[in-house]
C-alpha positions as semicolon CSV with decimal commas, in nm:
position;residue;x (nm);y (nm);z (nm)
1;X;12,049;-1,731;21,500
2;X;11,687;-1,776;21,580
3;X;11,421;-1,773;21,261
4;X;11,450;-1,440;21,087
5;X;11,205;-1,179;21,175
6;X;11,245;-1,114;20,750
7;X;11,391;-1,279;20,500
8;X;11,452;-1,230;20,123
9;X;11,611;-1,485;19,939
10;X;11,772;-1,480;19,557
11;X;11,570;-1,149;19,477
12;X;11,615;-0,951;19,134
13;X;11,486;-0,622;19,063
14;X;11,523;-0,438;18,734
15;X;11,404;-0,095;18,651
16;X;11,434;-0,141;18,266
17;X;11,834;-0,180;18,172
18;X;11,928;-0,074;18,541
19;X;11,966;-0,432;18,739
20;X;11,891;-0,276;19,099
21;X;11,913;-0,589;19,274
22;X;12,112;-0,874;19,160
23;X;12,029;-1,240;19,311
24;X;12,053;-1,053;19,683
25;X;11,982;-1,288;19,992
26;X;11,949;-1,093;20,309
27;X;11,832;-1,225;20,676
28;X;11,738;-0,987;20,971
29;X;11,726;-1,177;21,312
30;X;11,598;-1,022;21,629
31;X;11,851;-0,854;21,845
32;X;12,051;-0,733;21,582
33;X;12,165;-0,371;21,434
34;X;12,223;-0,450;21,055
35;X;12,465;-0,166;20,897
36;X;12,419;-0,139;20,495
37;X;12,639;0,058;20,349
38;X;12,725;0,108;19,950
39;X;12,759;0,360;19,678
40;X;12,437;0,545;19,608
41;X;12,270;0,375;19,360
42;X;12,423;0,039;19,518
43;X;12,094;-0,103;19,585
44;X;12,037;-0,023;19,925
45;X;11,688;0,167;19,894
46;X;11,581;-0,118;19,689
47;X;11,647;-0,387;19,914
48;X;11,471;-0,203;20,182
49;X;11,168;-0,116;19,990
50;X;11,107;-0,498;19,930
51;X;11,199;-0,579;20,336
52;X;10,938;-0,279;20,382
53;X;10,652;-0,416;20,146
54;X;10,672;-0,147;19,947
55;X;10,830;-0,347;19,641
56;X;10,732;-0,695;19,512
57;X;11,081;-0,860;19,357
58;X;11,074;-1,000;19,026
59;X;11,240;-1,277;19,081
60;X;11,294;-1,388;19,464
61;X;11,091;-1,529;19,783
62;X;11,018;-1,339;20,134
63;X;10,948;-1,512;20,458
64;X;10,900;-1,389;20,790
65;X;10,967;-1,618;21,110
66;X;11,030;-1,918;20,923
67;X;10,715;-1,914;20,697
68;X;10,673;-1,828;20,370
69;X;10,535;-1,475;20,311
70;X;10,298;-1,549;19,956
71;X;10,099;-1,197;19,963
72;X;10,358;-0,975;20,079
73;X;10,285;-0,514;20,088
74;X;10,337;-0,239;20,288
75;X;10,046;-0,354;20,531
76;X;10,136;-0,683;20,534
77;X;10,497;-0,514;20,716
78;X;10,386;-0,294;20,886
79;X;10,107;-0,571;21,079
80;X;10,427;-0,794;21,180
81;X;10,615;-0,467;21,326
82;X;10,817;-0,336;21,053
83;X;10,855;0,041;20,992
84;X;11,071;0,201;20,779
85;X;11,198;0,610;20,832
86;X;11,256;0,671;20,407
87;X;11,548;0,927;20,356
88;X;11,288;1,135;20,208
89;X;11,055;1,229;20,481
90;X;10,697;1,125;20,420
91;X;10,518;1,286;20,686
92;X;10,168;1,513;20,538
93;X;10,338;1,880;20,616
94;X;9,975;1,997;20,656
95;X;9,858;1,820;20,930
96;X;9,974;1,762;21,292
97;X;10,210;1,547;21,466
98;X;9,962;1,361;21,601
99;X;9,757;1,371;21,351
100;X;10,026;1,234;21,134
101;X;10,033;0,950;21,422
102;X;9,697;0,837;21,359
103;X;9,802;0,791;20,998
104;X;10,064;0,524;21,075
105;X;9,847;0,395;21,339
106;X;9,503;0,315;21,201
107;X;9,339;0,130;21,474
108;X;9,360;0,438;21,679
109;X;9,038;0,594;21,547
110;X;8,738;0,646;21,737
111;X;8,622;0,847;22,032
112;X;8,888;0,986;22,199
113;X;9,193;0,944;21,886
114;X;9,342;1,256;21,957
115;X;9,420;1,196;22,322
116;X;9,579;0,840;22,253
117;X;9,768;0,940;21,916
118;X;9,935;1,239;22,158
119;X;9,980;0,984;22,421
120;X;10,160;0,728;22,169
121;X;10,400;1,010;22,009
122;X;10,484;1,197;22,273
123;X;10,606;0,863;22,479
124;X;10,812;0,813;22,240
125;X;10,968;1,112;22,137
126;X;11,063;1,136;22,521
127;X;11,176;0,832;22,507
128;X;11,392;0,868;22,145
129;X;11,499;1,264;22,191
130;X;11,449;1,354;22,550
131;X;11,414;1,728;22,564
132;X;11,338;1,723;22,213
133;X;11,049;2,065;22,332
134;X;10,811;1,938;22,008
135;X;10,482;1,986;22,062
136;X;10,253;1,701;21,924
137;X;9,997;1,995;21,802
138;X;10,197;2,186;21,584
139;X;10,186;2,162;21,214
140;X;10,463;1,937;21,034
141;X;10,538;2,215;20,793
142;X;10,604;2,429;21,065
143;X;10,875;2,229;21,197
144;X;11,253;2,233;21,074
145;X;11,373;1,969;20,828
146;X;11,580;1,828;21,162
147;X;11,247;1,820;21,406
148;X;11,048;1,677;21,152
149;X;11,294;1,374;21,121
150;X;11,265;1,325;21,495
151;X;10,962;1,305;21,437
152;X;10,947;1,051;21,184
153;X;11,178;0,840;21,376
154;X;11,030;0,830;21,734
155;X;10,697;0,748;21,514
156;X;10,866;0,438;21,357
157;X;10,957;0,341;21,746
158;X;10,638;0,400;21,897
159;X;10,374;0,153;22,019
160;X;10,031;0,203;21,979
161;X;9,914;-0,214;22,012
162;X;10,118;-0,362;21,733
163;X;10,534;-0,331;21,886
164;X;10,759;-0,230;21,617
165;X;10,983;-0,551;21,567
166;X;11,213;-0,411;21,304
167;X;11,258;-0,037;21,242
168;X;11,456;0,022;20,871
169;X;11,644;0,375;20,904
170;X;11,778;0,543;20,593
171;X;12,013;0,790;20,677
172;X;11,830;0,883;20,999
173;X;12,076;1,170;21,119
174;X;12,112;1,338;20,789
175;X;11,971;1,592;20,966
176;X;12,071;1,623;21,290
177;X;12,329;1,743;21,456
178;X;12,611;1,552;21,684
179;X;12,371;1,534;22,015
180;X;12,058;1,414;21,883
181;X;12,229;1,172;21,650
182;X;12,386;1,069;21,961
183;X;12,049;1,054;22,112
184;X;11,909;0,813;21,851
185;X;12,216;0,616;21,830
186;X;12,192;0,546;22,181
187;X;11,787;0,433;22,151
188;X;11,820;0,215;21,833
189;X;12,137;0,028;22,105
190;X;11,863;-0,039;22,380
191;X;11,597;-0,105;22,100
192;X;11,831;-0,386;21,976
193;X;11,919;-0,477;22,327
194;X;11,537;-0,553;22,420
195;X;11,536;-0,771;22,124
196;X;11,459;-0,525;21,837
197;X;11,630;-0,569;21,523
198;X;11,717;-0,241;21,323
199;X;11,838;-0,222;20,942
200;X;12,107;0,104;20,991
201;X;12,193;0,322;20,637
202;X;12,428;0,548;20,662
203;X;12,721;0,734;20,495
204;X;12,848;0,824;20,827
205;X;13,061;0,543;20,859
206;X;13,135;0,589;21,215
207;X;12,801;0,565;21,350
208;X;12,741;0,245;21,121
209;X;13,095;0,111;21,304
210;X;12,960;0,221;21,673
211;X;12,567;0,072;21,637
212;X;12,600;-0,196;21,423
213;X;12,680;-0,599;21,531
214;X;12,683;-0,688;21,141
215;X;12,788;-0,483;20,840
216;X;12,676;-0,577;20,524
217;X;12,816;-0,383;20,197
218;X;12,646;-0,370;19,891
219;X;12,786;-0,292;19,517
220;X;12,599;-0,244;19,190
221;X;12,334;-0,444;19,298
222;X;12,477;-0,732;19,516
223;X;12,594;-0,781;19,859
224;X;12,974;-0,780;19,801
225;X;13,046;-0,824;20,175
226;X;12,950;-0,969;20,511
227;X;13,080;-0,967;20,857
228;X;13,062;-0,895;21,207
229;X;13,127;-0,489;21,259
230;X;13,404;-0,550;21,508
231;X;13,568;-0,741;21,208
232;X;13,548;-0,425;21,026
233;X;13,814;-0,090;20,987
234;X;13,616;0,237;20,818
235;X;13,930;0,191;20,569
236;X;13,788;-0,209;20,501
237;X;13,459;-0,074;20,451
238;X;13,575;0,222;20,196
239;X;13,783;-0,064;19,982
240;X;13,503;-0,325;20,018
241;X;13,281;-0,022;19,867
242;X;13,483;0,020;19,608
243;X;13,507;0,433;19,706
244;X;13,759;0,602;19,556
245;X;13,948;0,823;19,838
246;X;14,246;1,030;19,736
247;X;14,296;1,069;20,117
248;X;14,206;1,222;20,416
249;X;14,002;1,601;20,426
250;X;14,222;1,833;20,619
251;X;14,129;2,199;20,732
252;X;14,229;2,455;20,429
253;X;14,568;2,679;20,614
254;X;14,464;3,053;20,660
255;X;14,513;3,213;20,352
256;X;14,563;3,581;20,234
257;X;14,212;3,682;20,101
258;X;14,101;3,980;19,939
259;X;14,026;4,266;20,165
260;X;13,710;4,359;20,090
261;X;13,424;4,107;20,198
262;X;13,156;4,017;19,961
263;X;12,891;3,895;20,187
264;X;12,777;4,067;20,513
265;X;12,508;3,978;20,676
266;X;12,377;4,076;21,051
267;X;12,197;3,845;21,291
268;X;12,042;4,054;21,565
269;X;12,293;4,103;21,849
270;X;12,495;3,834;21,740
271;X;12,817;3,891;21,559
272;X;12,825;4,034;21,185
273;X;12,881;3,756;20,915
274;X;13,115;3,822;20,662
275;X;13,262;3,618;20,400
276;X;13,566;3,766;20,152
277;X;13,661;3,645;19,728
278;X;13,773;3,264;19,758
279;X;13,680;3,230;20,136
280;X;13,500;2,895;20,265
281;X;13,261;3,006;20,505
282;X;13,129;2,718;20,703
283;X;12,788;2,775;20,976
284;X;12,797;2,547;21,255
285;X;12,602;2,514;21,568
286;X;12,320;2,279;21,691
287;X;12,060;2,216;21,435
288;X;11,796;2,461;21,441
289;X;11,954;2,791;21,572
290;X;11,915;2,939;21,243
291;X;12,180;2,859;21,012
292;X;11,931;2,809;20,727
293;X;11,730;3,092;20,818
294;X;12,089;3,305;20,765
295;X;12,160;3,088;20,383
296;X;11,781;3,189;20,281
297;X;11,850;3,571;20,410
298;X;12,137;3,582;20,183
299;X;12,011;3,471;19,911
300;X;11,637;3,679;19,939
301;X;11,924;3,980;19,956
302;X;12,078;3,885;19,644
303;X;11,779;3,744;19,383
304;X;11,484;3,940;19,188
305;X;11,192;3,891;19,320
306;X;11,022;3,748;18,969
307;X;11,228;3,694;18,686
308;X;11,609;3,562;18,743
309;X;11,889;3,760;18,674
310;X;12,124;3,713;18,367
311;X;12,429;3,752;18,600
312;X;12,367;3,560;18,905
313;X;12,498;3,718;19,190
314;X;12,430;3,375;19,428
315;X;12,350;3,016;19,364
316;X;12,165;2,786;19,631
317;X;12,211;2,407;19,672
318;X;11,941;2,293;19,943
319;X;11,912;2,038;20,198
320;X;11,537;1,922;20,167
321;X;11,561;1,888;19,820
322;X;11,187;1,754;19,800
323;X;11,091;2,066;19,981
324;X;11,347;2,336;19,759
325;X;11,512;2,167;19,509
326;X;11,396;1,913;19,260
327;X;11,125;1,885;19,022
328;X;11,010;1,575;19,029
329;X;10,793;1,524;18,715
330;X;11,138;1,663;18,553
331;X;11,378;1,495;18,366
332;X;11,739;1,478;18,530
333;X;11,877;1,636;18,244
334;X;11,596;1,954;18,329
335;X;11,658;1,941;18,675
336;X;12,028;2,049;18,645
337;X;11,977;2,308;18,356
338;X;11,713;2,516;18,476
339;X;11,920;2,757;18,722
340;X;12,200;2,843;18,365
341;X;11,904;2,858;18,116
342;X;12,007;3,214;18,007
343;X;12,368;3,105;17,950
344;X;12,218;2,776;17,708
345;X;11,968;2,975;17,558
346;X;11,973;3,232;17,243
347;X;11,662;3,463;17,164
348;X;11,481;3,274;17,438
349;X;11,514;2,919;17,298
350;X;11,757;2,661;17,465
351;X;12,034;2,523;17,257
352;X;11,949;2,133;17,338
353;X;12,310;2,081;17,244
354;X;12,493;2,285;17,428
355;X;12,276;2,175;17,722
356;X;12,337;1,807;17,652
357;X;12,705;1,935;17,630
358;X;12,722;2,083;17,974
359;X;12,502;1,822;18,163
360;X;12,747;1,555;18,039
361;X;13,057;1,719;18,155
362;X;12,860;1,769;18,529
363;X;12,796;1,385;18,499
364;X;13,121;1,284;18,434
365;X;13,317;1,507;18,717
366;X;13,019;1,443;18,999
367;X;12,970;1,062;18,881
368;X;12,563;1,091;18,858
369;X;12,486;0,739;18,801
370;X;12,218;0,712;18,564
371;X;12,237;0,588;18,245
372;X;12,053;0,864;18,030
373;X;11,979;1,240;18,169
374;X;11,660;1,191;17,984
375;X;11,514;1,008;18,262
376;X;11,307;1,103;18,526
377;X;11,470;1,253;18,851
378;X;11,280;1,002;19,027
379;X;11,487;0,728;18,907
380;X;11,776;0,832;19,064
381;X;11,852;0,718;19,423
382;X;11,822;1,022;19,718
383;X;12,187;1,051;19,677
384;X;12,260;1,095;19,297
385;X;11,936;1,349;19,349
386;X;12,161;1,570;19,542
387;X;12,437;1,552;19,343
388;X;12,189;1,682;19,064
389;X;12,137;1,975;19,279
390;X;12,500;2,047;19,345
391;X;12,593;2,040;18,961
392;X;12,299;2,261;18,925
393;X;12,440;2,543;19,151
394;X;12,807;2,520;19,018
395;X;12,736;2,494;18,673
396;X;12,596;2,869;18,687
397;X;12,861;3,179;18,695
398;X;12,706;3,246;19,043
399;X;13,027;3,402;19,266
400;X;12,861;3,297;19,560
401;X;12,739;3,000;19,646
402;X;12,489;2,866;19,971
403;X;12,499;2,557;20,067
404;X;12,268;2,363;20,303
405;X;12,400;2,067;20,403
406;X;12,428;2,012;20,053
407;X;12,608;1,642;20,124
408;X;12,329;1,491;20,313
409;X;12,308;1,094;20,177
410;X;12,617;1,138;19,922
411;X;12,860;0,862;20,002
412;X;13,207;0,901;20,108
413;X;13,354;0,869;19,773
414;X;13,162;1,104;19,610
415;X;13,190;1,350;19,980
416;X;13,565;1,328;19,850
417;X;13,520;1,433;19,542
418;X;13,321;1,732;19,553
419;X;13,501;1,845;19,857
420;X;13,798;1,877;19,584
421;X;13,534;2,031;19,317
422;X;13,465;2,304;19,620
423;X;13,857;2,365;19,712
424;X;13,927;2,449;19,299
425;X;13,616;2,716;19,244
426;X;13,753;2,841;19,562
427;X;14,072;2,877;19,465
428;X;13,921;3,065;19,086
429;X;13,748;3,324;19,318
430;X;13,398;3,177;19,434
431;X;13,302;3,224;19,777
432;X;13,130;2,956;19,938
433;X;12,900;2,982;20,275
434;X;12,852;2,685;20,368
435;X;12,634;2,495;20,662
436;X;12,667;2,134;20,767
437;X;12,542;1,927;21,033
438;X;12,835;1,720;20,980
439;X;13,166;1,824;21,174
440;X;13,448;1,729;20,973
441;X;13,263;1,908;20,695
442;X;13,271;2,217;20,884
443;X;13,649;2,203;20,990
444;X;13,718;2,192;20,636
445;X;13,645;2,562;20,610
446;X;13,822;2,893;20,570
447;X;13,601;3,037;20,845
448;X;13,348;2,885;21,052
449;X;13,066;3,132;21,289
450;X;12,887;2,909;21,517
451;X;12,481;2,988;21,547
452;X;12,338;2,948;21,941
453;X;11,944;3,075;21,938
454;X;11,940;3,252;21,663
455;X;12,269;3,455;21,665
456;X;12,612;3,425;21,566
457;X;12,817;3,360;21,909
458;X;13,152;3,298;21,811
459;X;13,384;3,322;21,460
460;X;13,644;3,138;21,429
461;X;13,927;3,083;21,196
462;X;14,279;2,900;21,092
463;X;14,408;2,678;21,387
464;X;14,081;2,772;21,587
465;X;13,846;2,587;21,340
466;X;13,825;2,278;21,596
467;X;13,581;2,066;21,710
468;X;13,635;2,105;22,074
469;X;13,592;2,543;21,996
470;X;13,280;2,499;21,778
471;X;13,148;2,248;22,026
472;X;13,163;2,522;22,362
473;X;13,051;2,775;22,162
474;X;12,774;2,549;22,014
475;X;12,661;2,483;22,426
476;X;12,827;2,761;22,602
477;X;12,768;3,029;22,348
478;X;13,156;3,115;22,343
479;X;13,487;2,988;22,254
480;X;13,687;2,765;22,410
């Protein structure tokens, strides 16, 4: 291989008694698609946010092209063409698309800013997402959680004077469905094939198998692993992880459910939505055709508008969890008790034993790796975060529970595990509606009503919850 475009060599991190990175020695060469995969918490964020300038290594040397890198930040990366698209979006929600361009690309000031910075995004959202239909003038905030990672992606590809060399993408289709992930799986190939080098993370094993020409797996800290991807089986790369799998996810059987249904819901002309006691309810569909708009409907119907109701009659685990879930000056331990506060609380004070009591249990059946639930929610890598959220929901006596693609950045381990935790409150009586951007999340449900512009189109259920059915409904706006 030619001289590295980066290089890190024998770096430690610690964040006090957590050892984040562990004598790790990583090279990225130009016209290659690195795959990282690992455990959250594994060390994966933490490599990238030294290969992105963003963290200076205690211990550890960076070079770029052969030379030695002495004074090495964010700016420093980003003038020799590497970008990085952060799990957590960092795009201003107040301000434009293009005006969020100009951010990333200084030099573009001056007379005339606007037209270039429109010129440089839209290029290159055609080019990323063709028929993506985003308009470079509207407001970030305004977008959905999937439009405004398009965006955040075709920004880390586009030129504006300086090429991007390297792009780093941390779980970049979190959010999207099957055909734009497609989409940018299919860009980041040509990218790499013109001589770009990408750094892939992903929990999606498949796509990391399909893209990338080297995996690299990482473990507590240290790369564990290294090899060419056609040398690797997605069953080598779950044992090399060290993920404990008791097996493959099937598709629940139909079962006999109580008559009655305890959720009904209505979307225009669309079909009725209706989910009964115990029943996994599962919204599919393209991204953006208003499966969340349906999860926040349901749960507006079913919450007091100021103070929270003793008896919960829903719990919500969301998908942007920086936008609707965590508070991040919180402790961990905070973050997960605030939704059961009146069951850990007597004549308004909380019983800090009790709550120490239940957040334990939570952190020993979801594995949230931290060391103390005293410390901030910060510390914990994007996926632990949203295993946080998901104790948070099912530790309340909620029957019902929404769920926004509540698994987005867990890793397949832990995807096993809580699929299990799901399956057992189902089977107690809780009634789960449930919306994923990932397919064989969806075909593990009860039920599954597929979403095409805003209306329910098709509803399937038992041997019809298949990916071919919720794929022609998804496009054709009927069943197969």
């Amino acid at each position: 291989m030619s001289k590295a475009i980066i290089e890190v060599a024998d770096a430690k991190v610690s964040f006090g008694a957590v050892r984040a990175l562990d004598s790790v020695t990583l090279a990225i060469g130009a016209g290659e698609c690195v795959g990282l995969v690992g455990h959250n918490g594994a060390g994966k964020s933490t490599i990238v946010s030294v290969i992105n300038g963003g963290l200076t290594p205690q211990q550890g040397s960076i070079s770029g092209d052969g030379e030695p890198l002495a004074r090495y930040g964010i700016n420093a990366a980003r003038a020799r063409g590497i970008r990085c698209v952060f799990q957590e979006l960092s795009l201003c929600p107040n301000l434009t698309v293009l005006e969020n361009t100009r951010i990333l690309h200084r030099h573009l000031g001056g007379l005339g800013w606007r037209r270039r910075a429109k010129h440089v995004i839209e290029r290159s959202l055609d080019a990323v997402f063709p028929g993506h239909g985003i308009e470079s003038d509207r407001t970030v905030g305004d977008l959905s959680i999937a439009e405004r990672q398009m965006v955040e992606i075709a920004m880390a590809f586009s030129d504006a004077g300086i090429a991007p060399r390297l792009i780093i993408l941390d779980e970049p289709t979190s959010s999207l469905d099957a055909s734009l992930a497609e989409q940018m799986l299919a860009h980041v190939r040509r990218f790499v094939a013109s001589g770009g080098a990408v750094i892939l993370i992903s929990h999606i094993l498949h796509e990391i198998l399909a893209t990338a020409s080297r995996i690299v797996v990482m473990k507590d800290g240290r790369i564990v692993a290294e090899r060419p991807a056609d040398a690797w089986s997605e069953h080598g790369l779950v044992e090399a992880m060290g993920s404990v799998v008791k097996g493959e996810a099937h598709r629940r059987t139909l079962r006999d459910l109580a008559s009655e249904p305890v959720v009904i819901a209505q979307t225009g002309r669309g079909l009725p939505l209706q989910a009964k006691r115990g029943e996994i309810v599962g919204l599919a569909g393209l991204a953006g055709h208003g499966q969340t708009g349906m999860l926040m409907k349901l749960h507006a119907a079913s919450t007091a508008d100021w103070l929270p109701r003793r008896d919960p009659a829903v719990s919500f685990v969301a998908g942007d969890r920086r936008l609707n879930g965590v508070f991040e000056l919180w402790s961990v331990l905070k973050n997960f008790s605030i939704a059961s506060l009146h069951d850990l609380a007597a004549r308004g004070v909380v019983d800090a034993e009790a709550e120490a009591e239940r957040a334990g249990e939570w952190k020993r059946r979801i594995d949230i790796r931290t060391p103390d639930m005293a410390n901030r929610m910060l510390s914990l890598s994007g996926g632990n975060q949203q295993k946080v959220l998901f104790a948070r929901s099912l530790a309340t006596r909620a029957p019902v529970v929404l769920m926004d693609d509540p698994m987005r950045g867990v890793d397949v381990g832990t995807k096993q595990e809580v699929y299990e935790i799901i399956r057992q409150e189902a089977q107690r009586g809780r009634t789960f509606v449930w919306y994923s951007t990932e397919m064989e999340e969806v075909c593990l449900c009860d039920r599954v009503y597929v979403f095409r512009e805003g209306e329910i189109v098709a509803e399937l259920a038992g041997d019809a919850v298949r990916e071919e059915n919720i794929l022609a409904a998804s496009f054709r706006g009927e069943a197969a």
